[in-house]
DSSP file (Angstrom, degrees, kcal/mol; ACC not computed):
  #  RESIDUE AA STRUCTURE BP1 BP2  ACC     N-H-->O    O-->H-N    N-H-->O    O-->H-N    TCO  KAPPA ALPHA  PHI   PSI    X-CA   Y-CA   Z-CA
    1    1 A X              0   0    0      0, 0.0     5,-0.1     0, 0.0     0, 0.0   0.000 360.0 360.0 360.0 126.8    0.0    0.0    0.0
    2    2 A X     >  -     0   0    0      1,-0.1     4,-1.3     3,-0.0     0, 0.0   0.085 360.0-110.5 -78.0-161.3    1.4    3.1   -1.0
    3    3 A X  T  4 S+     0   0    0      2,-0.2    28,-0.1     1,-0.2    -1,-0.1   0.735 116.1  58.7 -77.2 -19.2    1.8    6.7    1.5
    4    4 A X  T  4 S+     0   0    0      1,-0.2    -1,-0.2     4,-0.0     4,-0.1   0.812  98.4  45.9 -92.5 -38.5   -0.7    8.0   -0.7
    5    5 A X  T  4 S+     0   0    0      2,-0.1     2,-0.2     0, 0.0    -1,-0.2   0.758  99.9  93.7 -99.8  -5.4   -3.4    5.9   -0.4
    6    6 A X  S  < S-     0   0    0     -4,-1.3    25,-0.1     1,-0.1    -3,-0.0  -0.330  86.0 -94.4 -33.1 129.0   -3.2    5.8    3.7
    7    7 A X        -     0   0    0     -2,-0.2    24,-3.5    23,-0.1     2,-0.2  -0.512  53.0-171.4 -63.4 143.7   -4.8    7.8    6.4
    8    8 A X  E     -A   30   0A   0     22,-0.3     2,-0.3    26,-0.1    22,-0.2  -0.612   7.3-175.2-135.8 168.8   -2.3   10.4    7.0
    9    9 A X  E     +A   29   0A   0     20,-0.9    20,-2.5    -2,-0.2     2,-0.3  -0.857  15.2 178.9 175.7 152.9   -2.2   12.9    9.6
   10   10 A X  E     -A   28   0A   0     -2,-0.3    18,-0.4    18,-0.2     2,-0.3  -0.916  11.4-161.4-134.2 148.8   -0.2   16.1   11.0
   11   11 A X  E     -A   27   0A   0     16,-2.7    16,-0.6    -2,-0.3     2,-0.4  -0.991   8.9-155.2-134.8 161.3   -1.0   17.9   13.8
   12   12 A X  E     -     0   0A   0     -2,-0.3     2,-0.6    13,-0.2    13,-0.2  -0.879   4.9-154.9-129.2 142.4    0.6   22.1   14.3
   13   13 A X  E     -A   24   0A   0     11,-2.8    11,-2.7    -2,-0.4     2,-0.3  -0.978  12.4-167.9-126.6 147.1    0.9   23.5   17.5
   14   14 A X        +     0   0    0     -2,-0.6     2,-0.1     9,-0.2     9,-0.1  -0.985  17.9 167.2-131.3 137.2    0.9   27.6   17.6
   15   15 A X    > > +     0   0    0     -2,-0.3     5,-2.1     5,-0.1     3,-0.7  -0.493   8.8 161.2-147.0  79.9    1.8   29.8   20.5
   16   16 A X  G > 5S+     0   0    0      1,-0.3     3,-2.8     3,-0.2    -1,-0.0   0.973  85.9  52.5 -77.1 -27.8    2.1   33.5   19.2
   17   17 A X  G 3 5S+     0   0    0      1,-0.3    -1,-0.3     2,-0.1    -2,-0.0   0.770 110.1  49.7 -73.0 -18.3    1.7   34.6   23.2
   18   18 A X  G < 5S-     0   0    0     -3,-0.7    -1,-0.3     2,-0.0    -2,-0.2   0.472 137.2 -92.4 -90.8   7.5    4.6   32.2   23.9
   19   19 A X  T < 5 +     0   0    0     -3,-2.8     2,-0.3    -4,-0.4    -3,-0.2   0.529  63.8 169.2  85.0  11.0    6.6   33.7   21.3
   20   20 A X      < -     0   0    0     -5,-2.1    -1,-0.2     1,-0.1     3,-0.1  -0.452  16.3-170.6  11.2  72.8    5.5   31.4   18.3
   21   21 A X  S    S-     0   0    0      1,-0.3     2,-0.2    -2,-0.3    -1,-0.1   0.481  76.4 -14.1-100.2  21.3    7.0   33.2   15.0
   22   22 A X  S    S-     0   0    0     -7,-0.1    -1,-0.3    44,-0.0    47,-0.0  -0.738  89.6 -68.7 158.1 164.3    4.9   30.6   13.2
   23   23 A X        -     0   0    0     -2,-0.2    44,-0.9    43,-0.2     2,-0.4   0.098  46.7-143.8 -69.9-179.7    3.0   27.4   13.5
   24   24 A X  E     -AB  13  66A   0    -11,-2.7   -11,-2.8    42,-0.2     2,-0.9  -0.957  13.5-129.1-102.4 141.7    4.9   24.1   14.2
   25   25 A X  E     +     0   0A   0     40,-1.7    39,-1.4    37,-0.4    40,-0.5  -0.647  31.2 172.7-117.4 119.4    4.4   20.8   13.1
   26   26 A X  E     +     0   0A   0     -2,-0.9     2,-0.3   -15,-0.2    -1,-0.2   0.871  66.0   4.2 -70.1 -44.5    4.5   18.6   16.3
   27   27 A X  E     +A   11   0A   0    -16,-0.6   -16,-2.7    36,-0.1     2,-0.2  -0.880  62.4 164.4-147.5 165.2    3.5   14.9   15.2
   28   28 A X  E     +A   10   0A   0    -18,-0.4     2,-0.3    -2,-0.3   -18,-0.2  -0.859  19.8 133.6 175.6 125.3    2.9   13.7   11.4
   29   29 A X  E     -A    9   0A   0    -20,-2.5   -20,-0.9    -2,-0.2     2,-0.4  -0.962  41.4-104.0-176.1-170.5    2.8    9.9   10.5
   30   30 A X  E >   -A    8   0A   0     -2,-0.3     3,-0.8   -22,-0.2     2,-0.5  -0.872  69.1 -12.0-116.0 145.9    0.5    7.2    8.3
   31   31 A X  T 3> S+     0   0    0    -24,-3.5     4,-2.2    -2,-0.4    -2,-0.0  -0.452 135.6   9.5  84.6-103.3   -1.9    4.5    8.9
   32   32 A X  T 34 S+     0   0    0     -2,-0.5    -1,-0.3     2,-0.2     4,-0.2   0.973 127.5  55.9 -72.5 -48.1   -2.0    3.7   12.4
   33   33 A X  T X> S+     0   0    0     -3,-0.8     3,-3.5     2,-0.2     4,-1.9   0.985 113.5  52.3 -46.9 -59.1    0.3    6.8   13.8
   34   34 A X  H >> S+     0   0    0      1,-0.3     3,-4.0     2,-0.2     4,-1.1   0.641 107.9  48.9 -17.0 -93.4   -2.6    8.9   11.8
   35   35 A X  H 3< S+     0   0    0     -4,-2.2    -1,-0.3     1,-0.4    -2,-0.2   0.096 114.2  40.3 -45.0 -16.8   -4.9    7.3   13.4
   36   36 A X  H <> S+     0   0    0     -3,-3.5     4,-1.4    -2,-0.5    -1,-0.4   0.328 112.0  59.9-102.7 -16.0   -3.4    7.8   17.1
   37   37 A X  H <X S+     0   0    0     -3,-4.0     4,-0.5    -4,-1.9    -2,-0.2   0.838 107.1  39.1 -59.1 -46.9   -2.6   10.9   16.3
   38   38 A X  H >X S+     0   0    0     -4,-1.1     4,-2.3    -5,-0.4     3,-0.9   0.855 110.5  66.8 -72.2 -37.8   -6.1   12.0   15.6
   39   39 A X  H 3>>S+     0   0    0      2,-0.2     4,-2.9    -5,-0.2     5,-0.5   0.994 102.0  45.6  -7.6 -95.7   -7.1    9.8   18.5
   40   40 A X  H 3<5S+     0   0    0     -4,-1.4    -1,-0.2     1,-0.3    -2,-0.2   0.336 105.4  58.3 -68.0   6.3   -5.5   11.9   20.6
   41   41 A X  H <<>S+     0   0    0     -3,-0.9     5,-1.4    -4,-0.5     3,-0.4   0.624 111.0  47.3 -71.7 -52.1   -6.7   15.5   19.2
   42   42 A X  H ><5S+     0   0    0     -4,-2.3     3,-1.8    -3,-0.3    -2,-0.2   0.956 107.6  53.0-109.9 -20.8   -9.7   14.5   19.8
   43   43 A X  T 3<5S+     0   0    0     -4,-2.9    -1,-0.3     1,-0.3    -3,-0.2   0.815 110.6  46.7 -15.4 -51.9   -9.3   13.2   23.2
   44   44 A X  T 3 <S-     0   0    0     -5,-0.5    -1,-0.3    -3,-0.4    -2,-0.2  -0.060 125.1-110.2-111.7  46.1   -7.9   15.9   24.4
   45   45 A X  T < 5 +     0   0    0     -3,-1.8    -3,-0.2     1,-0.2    -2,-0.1   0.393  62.9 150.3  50.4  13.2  -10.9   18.0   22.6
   46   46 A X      < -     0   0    0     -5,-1.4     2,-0.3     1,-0.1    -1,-0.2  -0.345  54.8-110.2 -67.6 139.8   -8.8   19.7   19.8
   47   47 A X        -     0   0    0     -2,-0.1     2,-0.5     1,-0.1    -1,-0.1  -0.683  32.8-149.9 -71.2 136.9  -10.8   20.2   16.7
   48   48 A X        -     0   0    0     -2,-0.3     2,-0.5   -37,-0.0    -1,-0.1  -0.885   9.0-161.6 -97.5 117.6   -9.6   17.9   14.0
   49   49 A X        -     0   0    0     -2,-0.5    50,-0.1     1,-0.1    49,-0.1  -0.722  10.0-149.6-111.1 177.2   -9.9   19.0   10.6
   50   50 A X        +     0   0    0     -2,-0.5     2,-0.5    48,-0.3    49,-0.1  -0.249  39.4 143.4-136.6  49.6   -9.8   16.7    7.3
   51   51 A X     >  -     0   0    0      1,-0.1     4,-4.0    47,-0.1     5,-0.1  -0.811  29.5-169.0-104.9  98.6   -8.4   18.8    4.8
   52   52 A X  H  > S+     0   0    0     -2,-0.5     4,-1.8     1,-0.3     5,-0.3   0.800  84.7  54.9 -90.5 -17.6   -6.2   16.4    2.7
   53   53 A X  H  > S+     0   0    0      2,-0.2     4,-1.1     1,-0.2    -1,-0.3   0.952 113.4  43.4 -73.0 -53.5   -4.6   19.0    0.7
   54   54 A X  H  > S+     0   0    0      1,-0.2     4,-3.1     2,-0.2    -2,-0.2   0.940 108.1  57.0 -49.9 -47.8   -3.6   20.6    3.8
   55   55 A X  H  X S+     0   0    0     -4,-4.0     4,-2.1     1,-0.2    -2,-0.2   0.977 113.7  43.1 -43.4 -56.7   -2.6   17.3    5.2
   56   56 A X  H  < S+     0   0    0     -4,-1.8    -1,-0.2     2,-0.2    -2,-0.2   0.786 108.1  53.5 -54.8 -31.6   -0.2   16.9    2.1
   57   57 A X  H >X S+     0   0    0     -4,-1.1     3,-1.9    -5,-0.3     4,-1.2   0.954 108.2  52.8 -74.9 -67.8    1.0   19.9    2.2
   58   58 A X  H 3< S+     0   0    0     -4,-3.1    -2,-0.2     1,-0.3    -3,-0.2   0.762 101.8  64.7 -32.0 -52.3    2.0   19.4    6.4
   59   59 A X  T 3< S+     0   0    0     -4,-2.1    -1,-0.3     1,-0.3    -2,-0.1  -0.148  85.6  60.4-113.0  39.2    3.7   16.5    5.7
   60   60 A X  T <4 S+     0   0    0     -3,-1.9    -1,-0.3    -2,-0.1    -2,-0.2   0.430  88.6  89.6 -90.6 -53.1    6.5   17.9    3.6
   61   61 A X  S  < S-     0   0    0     -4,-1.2     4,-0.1    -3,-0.1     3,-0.1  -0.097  86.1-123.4 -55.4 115.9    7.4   19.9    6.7
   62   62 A X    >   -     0   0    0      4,-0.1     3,-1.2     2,-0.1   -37,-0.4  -0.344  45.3 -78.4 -63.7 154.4   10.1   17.7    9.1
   63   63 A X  T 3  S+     0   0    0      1,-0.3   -37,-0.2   -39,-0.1     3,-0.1  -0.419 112.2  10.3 -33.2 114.6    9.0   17.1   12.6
   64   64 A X  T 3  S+     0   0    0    -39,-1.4     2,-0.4     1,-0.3    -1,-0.3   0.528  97.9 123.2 130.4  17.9    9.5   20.4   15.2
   65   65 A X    <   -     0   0    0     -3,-1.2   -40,-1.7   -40,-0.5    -1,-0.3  -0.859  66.0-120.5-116.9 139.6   10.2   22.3   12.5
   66   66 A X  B     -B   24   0A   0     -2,-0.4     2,-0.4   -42,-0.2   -42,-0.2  -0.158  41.5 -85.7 -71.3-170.0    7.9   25.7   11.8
   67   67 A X        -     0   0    0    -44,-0.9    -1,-0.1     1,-0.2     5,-0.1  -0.526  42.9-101.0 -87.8 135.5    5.9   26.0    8.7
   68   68 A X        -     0   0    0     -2,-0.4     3,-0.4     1,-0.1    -1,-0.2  -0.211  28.5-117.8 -49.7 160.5    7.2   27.4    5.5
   69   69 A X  S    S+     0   0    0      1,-0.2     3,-0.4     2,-0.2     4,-0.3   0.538 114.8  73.5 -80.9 -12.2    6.3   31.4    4.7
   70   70 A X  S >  S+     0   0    0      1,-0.3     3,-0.5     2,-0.1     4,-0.4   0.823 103.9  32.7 -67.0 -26.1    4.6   29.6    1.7
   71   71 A X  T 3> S+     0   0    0     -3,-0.4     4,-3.3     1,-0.2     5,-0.3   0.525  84.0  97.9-112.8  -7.1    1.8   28.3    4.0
   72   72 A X  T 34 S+     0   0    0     -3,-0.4     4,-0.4     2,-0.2    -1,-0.2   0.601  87.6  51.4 -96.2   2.9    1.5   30.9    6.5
   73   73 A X  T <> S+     0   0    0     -3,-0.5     4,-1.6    -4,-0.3    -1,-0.2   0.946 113.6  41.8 -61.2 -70.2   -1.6   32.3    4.4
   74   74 A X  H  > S+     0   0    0     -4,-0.4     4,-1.9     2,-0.2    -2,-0.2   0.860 120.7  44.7 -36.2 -59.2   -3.4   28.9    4.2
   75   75 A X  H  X S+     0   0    0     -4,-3.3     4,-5.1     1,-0.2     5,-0.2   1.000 112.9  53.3 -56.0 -48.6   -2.4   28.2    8.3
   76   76 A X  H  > S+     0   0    0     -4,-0.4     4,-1.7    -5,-0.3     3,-0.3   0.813 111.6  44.2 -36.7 -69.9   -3.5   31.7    9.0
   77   77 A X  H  X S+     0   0    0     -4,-1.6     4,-2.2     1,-0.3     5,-0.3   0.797 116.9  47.5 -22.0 -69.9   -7.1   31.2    7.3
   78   78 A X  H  X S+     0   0    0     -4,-1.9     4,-4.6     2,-0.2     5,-0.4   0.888 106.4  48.3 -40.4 -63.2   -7.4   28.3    8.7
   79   79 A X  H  X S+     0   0    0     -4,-5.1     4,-2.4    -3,-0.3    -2,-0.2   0.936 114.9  53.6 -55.2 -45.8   -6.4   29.1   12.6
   80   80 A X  H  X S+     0   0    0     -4,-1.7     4,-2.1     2,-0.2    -1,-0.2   0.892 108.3  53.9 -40.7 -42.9   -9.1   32.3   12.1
   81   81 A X  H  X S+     0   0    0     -4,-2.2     4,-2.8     2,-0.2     5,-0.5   0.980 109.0  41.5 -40.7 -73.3  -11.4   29.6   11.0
   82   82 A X  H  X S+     0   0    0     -4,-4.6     4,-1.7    -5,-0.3    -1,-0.2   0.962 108.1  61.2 -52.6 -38.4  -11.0   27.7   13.9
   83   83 A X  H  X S+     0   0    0     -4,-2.4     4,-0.7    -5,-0.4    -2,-0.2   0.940 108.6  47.8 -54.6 -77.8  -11.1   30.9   16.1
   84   84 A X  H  <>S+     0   0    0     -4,-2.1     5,-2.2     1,-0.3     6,-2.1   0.417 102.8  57.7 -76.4   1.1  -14.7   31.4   14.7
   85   85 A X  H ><5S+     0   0    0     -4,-2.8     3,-3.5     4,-0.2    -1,-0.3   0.780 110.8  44.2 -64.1 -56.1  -15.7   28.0   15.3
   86   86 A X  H 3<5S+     0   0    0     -4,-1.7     2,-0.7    -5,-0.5    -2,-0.2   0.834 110.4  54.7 -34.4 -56.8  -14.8   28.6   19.2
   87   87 A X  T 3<5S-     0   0    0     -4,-0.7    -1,-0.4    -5,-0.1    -3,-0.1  -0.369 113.5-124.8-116.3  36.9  -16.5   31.8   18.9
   88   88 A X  T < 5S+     0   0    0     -3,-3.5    -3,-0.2    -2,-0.7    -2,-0.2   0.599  82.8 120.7  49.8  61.7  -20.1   29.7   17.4
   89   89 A X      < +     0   0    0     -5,-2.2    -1,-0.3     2,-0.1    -4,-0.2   0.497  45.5  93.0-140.7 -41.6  -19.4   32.4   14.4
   90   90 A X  S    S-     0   0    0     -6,-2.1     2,-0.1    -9,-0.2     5,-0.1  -0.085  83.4 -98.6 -91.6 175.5  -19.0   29.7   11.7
   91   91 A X     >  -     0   0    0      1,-0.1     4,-0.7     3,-0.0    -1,-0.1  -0.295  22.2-138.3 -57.2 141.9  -21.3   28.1    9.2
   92   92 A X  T  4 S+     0   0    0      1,-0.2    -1,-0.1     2,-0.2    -2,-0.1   0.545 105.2  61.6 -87.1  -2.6  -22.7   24.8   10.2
   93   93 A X  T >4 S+     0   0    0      1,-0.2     3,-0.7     2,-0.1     5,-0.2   0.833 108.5  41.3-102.3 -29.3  -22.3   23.6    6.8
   94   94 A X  G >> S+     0   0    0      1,-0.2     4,-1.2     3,-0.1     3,-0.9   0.641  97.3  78.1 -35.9 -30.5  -18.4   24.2    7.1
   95   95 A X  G 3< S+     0   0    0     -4,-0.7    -1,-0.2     1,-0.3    -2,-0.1   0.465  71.3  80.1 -92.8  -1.9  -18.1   22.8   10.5
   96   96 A X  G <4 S-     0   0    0     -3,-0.7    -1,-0.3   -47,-0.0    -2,-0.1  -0.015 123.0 -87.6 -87.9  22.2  -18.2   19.4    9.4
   97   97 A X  T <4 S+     0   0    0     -3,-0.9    -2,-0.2     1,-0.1   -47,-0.1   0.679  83.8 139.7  72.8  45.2  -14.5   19.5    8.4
   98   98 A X     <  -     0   0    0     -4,-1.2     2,-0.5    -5,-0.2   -48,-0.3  -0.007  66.9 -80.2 -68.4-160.8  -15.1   20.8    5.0
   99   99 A X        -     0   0    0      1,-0.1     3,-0.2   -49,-0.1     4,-0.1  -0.891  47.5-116.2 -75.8  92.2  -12.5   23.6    3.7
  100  100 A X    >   -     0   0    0     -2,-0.5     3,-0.8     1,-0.1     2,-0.2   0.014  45.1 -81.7 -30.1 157.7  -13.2   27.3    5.0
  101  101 A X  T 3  S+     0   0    0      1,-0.2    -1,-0.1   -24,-0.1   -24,-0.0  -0.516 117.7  18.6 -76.1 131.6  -14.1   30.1    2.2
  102  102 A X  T 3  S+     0   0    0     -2,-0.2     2,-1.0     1,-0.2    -1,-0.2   0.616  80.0 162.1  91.1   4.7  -11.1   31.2    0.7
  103  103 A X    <   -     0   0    0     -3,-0.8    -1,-0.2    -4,-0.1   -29,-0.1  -0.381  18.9-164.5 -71.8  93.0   -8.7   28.5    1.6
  104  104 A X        -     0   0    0     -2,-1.0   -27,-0.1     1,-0.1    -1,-0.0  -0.477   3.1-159.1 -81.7 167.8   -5.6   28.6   -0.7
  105  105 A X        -     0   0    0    -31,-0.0     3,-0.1   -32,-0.0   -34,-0.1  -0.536  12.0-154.6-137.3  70.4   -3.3   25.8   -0.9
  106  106 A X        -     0   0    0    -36,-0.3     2,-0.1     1,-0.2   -36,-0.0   0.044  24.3-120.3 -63.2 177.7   -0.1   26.3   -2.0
  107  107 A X        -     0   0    0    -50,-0.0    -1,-0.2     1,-0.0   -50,-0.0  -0.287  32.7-167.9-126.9 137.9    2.4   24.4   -3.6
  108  108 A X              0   0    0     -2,-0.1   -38,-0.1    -3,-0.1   -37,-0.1   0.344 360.0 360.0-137.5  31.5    5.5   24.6   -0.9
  109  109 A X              0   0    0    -39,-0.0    -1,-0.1     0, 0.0     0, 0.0   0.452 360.0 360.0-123.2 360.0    8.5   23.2   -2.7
């Protein structure tokens, strides 16, 4: 089975109040790690979104390492997104881990 046609998963951790100068990506893996990874987002109540172009995109980026300047539109977008879920603000037809309005996806190599 190739990389491609596995559940994949990334997860980013952000801390701009801890001095953050952009997101990170904490854990990344295939199949089963996915699958404990997402596990444990949503365990510990983190919204999981399921955005496979984003997923793809994340997991070009090595472990601990922050996000390319290519991406910090697309994270940005996103994390606002996620802000206005917290804040009941989004659409209910979004919230089902579609793609936010406006959501680029660049290319990062």
């Amino acid at each position: 089975m190739s990389d491609r046609s596995r559940k994949r998963a990334a997860a980013l951790v952000y801390d701009a109040k801890g001095g953050d100068t952009a997101p990170r990506v904490i854990a990344k893996g295939y199949g089963a790690v996915a699958e404990m990874i997402v596990a444990r987002a949503r365990d510990a109540g983190l919204y999981v979104h399921t955005a496979p172009e984003m997923v793809s995109l994340l997991m070009q980026v090595d472990l601990d390492a922050r996000i390319p300047p290519q991406l910090y539109q697309a994270v940005a977008e996103l994390l606002a997104w996620l802000y206005a879920l917290e804040r009941n603000d989004a659409d209910a037809d979004t919230v089902s881990g579609g793609v936010p309005p406006g959501f680029p996806l660049p290319p990062i190599r």
